[in-house]
C-alpha positions as CSV (number, residue, x, y, z in Angstrom):
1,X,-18.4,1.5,26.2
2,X,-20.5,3.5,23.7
3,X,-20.3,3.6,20.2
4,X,-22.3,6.1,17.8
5,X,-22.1,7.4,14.6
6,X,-23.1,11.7,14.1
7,X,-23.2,12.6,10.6
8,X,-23.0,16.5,10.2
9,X,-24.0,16.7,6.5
10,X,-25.5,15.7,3.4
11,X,-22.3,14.2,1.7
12,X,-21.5,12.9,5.1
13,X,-19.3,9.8,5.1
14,X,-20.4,6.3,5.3
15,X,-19.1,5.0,8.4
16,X,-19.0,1.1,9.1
17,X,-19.2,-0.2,13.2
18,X,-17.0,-3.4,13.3
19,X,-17.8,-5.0,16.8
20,X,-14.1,-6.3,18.1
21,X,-12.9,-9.5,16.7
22,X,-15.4,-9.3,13.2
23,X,-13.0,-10.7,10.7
24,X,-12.7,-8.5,7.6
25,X,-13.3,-10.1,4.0
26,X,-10.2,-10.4,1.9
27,X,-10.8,-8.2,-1.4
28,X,-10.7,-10.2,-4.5
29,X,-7.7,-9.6,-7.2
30,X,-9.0,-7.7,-9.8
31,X,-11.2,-5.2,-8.8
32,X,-11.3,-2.0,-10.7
33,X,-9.5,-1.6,-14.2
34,X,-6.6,-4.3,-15.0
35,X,-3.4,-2.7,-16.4
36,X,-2.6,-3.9,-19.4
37,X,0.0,-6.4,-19.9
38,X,2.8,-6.2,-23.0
39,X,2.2,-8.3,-25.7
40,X,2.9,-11.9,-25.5
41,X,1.7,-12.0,-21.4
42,X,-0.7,-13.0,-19.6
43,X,-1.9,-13.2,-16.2
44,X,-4.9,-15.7,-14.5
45,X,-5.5,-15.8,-10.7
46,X,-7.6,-18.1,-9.3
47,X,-7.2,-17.2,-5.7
48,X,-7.5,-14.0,-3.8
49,X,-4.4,-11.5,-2.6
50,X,-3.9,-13.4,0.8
51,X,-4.3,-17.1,-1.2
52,X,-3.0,-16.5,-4.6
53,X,-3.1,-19.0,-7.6
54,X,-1.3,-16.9,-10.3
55,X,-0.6,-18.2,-13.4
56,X,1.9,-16.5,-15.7
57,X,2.2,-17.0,-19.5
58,X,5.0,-16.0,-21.5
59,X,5.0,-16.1,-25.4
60,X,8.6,-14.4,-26.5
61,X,8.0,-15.2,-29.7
62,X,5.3,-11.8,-29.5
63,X,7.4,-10.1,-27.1
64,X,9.5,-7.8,-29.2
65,X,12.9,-8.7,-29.7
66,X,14.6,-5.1,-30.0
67,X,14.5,-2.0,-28.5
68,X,13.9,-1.4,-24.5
69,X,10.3,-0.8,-23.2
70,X,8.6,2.3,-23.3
71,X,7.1,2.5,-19.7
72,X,4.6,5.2,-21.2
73,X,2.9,2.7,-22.9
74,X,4.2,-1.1,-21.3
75,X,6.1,-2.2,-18.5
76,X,8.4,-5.6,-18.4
77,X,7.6,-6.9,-15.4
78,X,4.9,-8.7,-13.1
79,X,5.0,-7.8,-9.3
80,X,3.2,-10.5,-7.6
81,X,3.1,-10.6,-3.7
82,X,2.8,-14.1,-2.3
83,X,2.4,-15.7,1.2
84,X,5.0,-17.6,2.5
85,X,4.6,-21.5,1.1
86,X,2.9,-20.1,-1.9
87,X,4.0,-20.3,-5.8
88,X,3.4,-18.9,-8.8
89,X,3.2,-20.9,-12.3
90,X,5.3,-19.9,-15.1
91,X,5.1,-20.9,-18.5
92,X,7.3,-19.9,-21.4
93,X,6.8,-20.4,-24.9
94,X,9.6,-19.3,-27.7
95,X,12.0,-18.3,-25.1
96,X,16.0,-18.6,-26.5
97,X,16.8,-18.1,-22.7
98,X,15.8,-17.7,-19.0
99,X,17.2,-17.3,-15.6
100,X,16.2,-17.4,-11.9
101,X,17.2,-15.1,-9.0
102,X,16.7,-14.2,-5.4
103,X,14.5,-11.4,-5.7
104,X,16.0,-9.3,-2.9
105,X,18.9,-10.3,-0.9
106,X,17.6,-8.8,2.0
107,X,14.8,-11.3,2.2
108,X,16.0,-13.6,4.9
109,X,12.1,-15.3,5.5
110,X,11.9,-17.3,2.7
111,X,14.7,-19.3,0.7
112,X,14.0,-18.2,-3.1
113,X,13.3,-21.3,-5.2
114,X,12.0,-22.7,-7.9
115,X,10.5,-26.1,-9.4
116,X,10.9,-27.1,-12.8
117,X,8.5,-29.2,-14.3
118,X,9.6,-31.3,-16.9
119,X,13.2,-31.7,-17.5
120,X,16.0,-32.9,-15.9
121,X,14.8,-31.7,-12.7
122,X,11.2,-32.1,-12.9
123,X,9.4,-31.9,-9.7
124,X,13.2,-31.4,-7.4
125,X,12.8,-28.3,-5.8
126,X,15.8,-25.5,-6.8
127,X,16.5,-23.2,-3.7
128,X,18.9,-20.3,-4.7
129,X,21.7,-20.5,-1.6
130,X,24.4,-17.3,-1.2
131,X,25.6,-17.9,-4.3
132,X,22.8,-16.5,-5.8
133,X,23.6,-12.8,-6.2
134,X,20.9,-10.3,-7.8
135,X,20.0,-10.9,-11.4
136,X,23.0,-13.8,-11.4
137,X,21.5,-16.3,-13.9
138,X,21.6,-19.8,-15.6
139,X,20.0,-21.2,-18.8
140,X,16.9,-23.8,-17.9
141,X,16.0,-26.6,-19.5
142,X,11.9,-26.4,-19.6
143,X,9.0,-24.4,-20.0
144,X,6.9,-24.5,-16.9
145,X,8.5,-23.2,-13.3
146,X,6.7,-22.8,-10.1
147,X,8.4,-20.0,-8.6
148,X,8.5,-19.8,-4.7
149,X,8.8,-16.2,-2.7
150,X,11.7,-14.0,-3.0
151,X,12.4,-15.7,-6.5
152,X,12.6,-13.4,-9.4
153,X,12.4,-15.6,-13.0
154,X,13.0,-13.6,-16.5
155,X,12.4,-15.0,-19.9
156,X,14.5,-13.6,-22.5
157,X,13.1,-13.0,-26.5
158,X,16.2,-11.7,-27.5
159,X,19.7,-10.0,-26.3
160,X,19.2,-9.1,-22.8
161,X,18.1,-6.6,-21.7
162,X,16.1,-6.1,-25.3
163,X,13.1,-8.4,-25.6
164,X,12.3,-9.5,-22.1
165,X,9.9,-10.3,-19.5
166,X,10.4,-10.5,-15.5
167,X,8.1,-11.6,-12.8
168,X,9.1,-10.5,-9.3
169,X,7.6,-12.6,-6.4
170,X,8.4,-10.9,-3.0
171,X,7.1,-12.7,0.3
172,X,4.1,-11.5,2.6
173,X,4.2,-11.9,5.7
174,X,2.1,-11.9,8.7
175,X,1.5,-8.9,11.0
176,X,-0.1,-8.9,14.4
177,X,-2.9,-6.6,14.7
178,X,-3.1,-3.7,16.8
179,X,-3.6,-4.8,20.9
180,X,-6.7,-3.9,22.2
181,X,-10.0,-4.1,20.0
182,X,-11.5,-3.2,16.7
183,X,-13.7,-0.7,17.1
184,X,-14.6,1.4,14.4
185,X,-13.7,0.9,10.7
186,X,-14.6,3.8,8.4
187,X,-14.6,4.6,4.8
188,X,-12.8,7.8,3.8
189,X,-13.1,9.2,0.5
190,X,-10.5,11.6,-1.9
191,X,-13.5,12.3,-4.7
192,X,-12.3,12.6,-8.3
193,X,-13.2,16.4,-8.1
194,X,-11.7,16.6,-5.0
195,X,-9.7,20.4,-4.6
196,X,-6.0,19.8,-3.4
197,X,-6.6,22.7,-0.4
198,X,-4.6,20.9,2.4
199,X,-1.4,23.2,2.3
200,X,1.8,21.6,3.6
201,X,4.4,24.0,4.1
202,X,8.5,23.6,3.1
203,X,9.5,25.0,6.4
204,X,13.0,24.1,7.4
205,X,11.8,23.7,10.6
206,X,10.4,20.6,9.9
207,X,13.1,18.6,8.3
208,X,14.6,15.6,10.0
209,X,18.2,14.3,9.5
210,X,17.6,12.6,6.8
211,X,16.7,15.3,4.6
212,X,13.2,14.4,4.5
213,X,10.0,17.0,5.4
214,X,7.7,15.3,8.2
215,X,4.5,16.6,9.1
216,X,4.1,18.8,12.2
217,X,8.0,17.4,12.4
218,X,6.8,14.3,13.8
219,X,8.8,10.9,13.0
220,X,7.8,8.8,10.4
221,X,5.4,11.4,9.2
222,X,7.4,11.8,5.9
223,X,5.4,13.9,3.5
224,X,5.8,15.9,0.5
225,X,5.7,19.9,0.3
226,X,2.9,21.3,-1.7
227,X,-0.8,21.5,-1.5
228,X,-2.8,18.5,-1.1
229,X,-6.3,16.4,-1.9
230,X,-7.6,14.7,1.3
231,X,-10.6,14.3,3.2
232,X,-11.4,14.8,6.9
233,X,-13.7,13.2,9.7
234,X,-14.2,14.8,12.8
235,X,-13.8,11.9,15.7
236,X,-15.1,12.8,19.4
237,X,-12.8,10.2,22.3
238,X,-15.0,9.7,24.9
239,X,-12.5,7.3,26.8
240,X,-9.3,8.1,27.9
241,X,-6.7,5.3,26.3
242,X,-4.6,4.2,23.4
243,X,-5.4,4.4,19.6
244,X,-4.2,2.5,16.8
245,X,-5.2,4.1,13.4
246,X,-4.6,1.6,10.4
247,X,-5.3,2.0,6.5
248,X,-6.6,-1.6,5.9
249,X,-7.0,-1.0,2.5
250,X,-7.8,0.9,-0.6
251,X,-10.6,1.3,-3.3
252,X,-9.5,0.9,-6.1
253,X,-6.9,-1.6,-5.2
254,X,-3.3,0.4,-4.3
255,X,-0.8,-1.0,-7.2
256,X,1.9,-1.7,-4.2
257,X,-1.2,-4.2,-3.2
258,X,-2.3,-5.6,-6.5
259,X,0.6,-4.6,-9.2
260,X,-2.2,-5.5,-12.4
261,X,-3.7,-2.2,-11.3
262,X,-3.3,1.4,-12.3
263,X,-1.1,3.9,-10.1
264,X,-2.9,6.4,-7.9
265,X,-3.1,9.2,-5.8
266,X,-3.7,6.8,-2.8
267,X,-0.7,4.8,-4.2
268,X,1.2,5.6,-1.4
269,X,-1.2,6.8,1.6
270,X,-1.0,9.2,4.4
271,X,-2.8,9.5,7.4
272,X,-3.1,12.1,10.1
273,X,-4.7,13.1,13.7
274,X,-5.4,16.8,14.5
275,X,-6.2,18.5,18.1
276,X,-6.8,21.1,15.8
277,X,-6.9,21.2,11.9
278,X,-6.7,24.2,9.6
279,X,-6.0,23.0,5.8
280,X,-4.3,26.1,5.3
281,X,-1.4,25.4,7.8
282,X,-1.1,21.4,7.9
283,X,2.0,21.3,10.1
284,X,0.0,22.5,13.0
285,X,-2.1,20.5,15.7
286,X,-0.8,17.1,14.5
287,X,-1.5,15.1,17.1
288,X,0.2,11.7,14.9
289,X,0.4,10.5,12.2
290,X,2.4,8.2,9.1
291,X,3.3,7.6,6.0
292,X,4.8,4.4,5.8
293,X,3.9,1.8,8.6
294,X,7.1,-0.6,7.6
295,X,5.6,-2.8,10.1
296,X,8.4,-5.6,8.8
297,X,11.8,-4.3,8.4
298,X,12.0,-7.2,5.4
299,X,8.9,-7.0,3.7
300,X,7.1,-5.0,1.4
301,X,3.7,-6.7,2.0
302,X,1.6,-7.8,5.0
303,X,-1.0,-9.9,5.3
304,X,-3.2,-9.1,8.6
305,X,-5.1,-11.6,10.7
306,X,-8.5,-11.4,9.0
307,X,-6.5,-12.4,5.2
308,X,-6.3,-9.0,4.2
309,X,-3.0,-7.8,2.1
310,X,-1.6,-4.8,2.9
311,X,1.5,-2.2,1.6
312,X,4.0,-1.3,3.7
313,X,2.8,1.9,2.2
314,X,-0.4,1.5,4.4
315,X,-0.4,4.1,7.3
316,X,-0.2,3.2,10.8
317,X,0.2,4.4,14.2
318,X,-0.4,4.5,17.9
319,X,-1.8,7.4,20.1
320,X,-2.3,7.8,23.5
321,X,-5.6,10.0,23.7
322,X,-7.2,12.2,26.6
323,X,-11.2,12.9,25.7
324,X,-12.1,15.4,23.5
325,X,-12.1,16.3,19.7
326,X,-9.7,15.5,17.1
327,X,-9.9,15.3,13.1
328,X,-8.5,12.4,11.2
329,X,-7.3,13.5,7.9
330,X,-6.5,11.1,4.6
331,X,-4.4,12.2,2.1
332,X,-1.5,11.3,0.4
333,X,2.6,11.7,0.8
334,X,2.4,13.1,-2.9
335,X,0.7,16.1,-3.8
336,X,-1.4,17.5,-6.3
337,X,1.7,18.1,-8.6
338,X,2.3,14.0,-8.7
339,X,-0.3,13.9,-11.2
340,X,-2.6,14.5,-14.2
341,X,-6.1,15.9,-12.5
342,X,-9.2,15.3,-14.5
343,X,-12.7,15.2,-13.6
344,X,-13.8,12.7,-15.9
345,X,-13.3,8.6,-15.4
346,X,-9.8,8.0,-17.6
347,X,-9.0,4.7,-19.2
348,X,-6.5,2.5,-17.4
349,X,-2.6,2.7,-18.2
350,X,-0.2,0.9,-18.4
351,X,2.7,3.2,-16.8
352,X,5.0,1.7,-14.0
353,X,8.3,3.0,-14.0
354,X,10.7,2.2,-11.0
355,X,10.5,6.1,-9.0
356,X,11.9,7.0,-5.8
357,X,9.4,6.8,-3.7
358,X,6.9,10.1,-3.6
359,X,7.4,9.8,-7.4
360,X,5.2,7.4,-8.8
361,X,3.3,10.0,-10.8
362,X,-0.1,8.3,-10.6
363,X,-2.1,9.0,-14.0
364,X,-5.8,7.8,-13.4
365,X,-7.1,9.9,-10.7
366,X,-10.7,10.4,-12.6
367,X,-12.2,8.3,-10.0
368,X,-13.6,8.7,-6.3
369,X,-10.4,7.0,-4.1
370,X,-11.4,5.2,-1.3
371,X,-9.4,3.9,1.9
372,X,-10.9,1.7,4.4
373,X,-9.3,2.8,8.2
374,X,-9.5,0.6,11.0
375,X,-9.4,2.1,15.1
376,X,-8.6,0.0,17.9
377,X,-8.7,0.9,21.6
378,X,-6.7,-0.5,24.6
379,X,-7.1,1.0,28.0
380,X,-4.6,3.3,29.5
381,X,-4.1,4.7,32.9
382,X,-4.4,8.4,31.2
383,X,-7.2,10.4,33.6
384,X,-10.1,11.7,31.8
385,X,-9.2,15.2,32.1
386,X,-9.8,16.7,28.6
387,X,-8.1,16.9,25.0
388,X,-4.8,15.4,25.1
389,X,-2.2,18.0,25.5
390,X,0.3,15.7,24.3
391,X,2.1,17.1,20.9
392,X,3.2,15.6,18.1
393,X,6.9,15.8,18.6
394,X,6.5,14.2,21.8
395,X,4.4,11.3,20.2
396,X,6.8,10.3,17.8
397,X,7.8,7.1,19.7
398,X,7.1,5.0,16.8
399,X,4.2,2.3,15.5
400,X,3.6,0.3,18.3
401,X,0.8,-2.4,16.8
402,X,-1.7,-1.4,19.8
403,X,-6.0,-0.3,19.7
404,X,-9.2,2.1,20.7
405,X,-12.1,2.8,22.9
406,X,-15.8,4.9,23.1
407,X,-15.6,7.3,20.3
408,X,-17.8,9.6,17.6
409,X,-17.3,10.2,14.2
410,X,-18.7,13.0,12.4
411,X,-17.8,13.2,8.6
412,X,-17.6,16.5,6.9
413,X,-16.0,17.8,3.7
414,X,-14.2,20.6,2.8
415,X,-14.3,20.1,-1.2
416,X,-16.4,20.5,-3.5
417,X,-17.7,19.1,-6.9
418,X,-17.6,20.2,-9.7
């Protein structure tokens, strides 16, 4: 099986060969600009995303007592994703109050708990049974918790729901990789002076039953109506089998990943396989393609085999492909509308409201956004007969975790800088 890389251009993309079974590096927390944290918090991690050590202060004696957050300018609570088996250490200073919850009754993985330390119950493990509903709550008697998965812990300065602070700690769970093999993993790049030019229509004829506008009107290929940033790579199958296209993660660091960083055009991928791609019409030629892998049903977060967290937000899915040509496209469910464009690097904020998804309206796109795609082959009994004249419609049978085999990229660009 051959492997090669063709680059067609000057501002070609960088293109990394990962031989099959090469584990991938787990990115450090912290990477790119840290949002800022209200007044009175603060955050340490001495661990990575797949092995956290988080350590949580809370002072509510600086938290202000009156009047609700403005989420322009702070947000009241700490998202932390943490593998099953994991904690995270809260302390609490000046608090007249706290409570413990289970963070999301569908969470059926992990038990939601929590350890005092000091106390009463110092060091006797407190799991939250049935009785638990969301944001039921009881006064504790100490300052220092270690707060287990699916737990959500608040600390109140005041009169709930003035003068508060909330830490979330949903579970992440393991997902099996794709069958098959690694075979490529590329970068692809959104530049910060990227040109939204990728036009996706609002036809009718592309709405499921849900209401919802899918690409090409392929299943889970939810996307919003508008023009679009993205980038493109041209990729050449030279075998015959089944392909697995995964975002394995994002630079900078998606907030759904790392919740101390800023929101993003990338927040909440998309990506896409073309027989044939025109920007102007992006409904047509989709050969697959995804917005939200949801590889769980439970969880938001995944973390893969190498120790790489990932979003359920990360796109996903599974192709059988005949030889020939096909573009793979990144962009993003949002478009250009989502957000404040500017060509310039823009300082990080601290703006996290609680949207419906496709409405996170990222504010720091002043940077070059970067996703790292994995491909994975598995052979299939398809005959090597030419371009796969399977459509999109037909290949909306889901996100089968399955791989890749001999293939070509060639990275081109259809933007421009300014």
């Amino acid at each position: 099986m051959s492997r090669s890389v063709r680059r067609t251009s000057a501002l070609a993309l960088t293109v990394a060969l990962v031989g099959a079974g090469l584990a991938i590096s787990s990115p450090a927390v912290g990477a790119g600009p840290v949002r800022a944290l209200p007044l009175g918090v603060s955050l340490t991690n001495a661990g990575t995303l797949a092995a956290p050590d988080y350590t949580l202060e809370i002072d509510c004696a600086v938290i202000p007592d009156s009047g609700s957050y403005d989420f322009a300018t702070e947000f009241d609570y700490a998202e932390i994703a943490i593998p099953l088996g994991s904690v995270v250490t809260v302390l609490t200073s000046g608090c007249t109050d706290a409570f413990v919850a289970a963070y999301d009754t569908n969470e059926t993985r992990a038990t939601p708990a929590y350890t005092p330390v000091g106390g009463a119950d110092d060091g006797v493990i407190q799991e939250l049974g049935s009785e638990w509903a969301q944001n039921s709550y009881v006064s504790l008697d100490t300052s220092e918790f270690l707060v287990s998965p699916n737990t959500q812990f608040t600390a109140l300065a005041g009169d709930f729901p003035d003068g508060y602070f909330t830490v979330y700690a949903p579970l992440a769970v393991e997902v099996a990789d794709p069958q098959g093999d690694l075979l490529e993993e590329l970068t692809m790049e959104i530049p910060a002076a990227a040109s939204a030019d990728l036009v996706v229509a609002d036809d009718p004829l592309y709405y499921d039953a849900f209401g919802d506008l899918e690409l090409g009107g392929v299943t889970d290929c939810g996307i919003t109506a508008g023009n679009h940033f993205y980038d493109e790579a041209e990729v050449v199958i030279e075998n015959a089998g089944i392909y697995s296209f995964r975002i394995a993660d994002l630079d900078p660091a998606s907030q759904d990943v790392d919740f101390s960083q800023d929101a993003r055009y990338l927040e909440d991928p998309f990506l896409a396989l073309y027989s044939s791609f025109n920007p102007a019409d992006g409904h047509q030629g989709v050969v697959g393609c995804n917005d939200d892998s949801d590889l769980d049903g439970v969880s938001f977060y995944y973390i893969t085999s190498s120790g790489t967290m990932m979003s359920d937000r990360y796109s996903q899915y599974t192709v059988e492909l005949q030889p020939g040509t096909y573009t793979l496209v990144l962009t993003s469910y949002d478009d250009e509308t989502a957000f404040g464009l500017t060509s310039a690097p823009v300082a990080a904020t601290s703006e996290r409201p609680e949207k419906p998804k496709g409405d996170f309206s990222p504010t720091a796109f002043g940077v070059d956004e970067n996703a790292t795609i994995q491909v994975w082959y598995a052979e299939s009994e398809l005959a090597a007969t030419g371009p796969s004249p399977v459509s999109g419609g037909m290949l909306a049978a889901g996100l089968a975790l399955m791989t890749l085999g001999g293939l070509v990229f060639a990275t081109r660009r259809l933007w421009s800088r300014a």
